[in-house]
C-alpha positions, 0 to 999 in steps of 0.5 A: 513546526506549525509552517512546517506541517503546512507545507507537508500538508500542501505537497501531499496534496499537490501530489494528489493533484499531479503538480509534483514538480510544486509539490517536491519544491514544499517538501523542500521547503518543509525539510529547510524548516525542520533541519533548523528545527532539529539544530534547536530541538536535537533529541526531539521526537517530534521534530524526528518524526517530521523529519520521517514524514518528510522523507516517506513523502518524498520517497513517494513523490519521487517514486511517482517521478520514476526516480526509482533509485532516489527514491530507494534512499529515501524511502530507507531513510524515512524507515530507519527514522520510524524503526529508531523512534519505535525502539525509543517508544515502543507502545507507540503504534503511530511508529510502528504504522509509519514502520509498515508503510515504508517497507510498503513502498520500498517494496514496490520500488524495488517491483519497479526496479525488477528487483523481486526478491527484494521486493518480497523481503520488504513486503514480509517487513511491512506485514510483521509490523502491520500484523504487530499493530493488528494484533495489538488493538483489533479495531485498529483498521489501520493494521488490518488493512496493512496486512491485508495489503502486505499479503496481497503485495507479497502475493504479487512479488510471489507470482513475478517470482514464479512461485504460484502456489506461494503466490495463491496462499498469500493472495487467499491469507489477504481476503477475509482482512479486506472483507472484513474491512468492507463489511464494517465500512461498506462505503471505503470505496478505495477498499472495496476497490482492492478487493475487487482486484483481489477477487480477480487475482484469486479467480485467475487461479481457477480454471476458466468457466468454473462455478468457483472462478466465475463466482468471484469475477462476477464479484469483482466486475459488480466492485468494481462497478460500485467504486467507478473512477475510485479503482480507475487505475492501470492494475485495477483496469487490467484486473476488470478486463481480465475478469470480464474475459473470463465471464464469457466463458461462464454461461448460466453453468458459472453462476452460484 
């Protein structure tokens, strides 16, 4: 087990690095282990949760290959997993995490897919259990920004949708779980870098050059300055330019 979670440990970061092709030949390597595993150990939840974490990161890795549909089936897989070990283990906030983010990718695999409807569905999931796990420790940063984050992916499913005053509602139910997150953890850079994006999707919603819309691009652009290449991504990048095209319409009458 020890070999097993080493290779986990070495795809995950192989992933993080690009080498993805390297990092889905340790996955495999890892699933060959724990498949003997589970022949030895059958009932284990331990193994089982292995086994989920196996899946999810393999949902994920294919995911980043565009192998969107492989990466449904994986994602599903490492999802029932987690749900089954939760109903076994129901105090558990470790399944109950894994449960959340699961139905996080699979939402964004089906945005990926074009398949908004679904996508939202997913989101809702990932939320329900993000919010379970807030609601049961409210220190716990883990649930917080899961529901922060399903709100704001709900948000964004909404808008592809074109349900805007929905869309609005999540976006504005999202914003005080990251603030609040970012206020206690000023340096959680990557949070920061979320809100940022946040700040620019909320200002979109006001009309251009008001006090209220300028107020929050200039908060997002000073983030997302703070953060640098951490919020370097092709959303992220899209958000920045956005609200520096709007900042030209502010002048000194936008400023508060």
């Amino acid at each position: 087990m020890e070999l097993s979670q080493a290779w986990q440990f070495l795809a995950f970061h192989l992933q993080a690095a690009g080498s993805l092709a390297e990092a889905e030949r340790a996955l495999e390597r890892q699933s060959s282990i724990l498949r003997e595993r589970e022949k030895a150990e059958p009932g284990s939840r331990s193994v089982r949760r292995a086994i989920e974490q196996n899946r999810y990161i393999a949902g994920t890795l294919l995911e980043s290959l565009g192998r969107q549909q492989e990466a449904l089936v994986t994602l599903r897989q490492a999802a029932a997993l987690a749900e089954a070990l939760r109903r076994e283990d129901p105090a558990s906030t470790v399944y109950l995490r894994d449960v959340g983010y699961a139905y996080m990718d699979i939402g964004a695999v089906h945005t990926a897919l074009g398949d908004h409807e679904s996508a939202l569905a997913a989101h809702r999931q990932s939320g329900a259990a993000f919010g379970e796990l807030a609601a049961s420790d409210r220190k716990n940063v883990d649930g917080h920004l899961g529901v922060a984050m399903a709100h704001h992916n709900a948000a964004e499913a909404l808008l592809d949708l074109g349900r805007r005053p929905e869309a609005l509602s999540e976006y504005r139910l999202a914003r005080p779980e990251y603030e609040s997150i970012v206020a206690a953890a000023p340096d959680n850079l990557w949070v920061t870098s979320m809100l940022a994006n946040l700040y620019s999707d909320l200002a979109g919603f006001e009309p251009e050059g008001s006090p209220s819309g300028c107020s929050l691009d200039r908060r997002s652009i000073e983030l997302f300055g703070k953060v640098g290449s951490v919020g370097d991504s092709p959303q992220h990048r899209a958000s920045l330019e956005e609200a520096r095209r709007r900042i030209a319409a502010c002048g000194s009458g936008g400023r508060s």
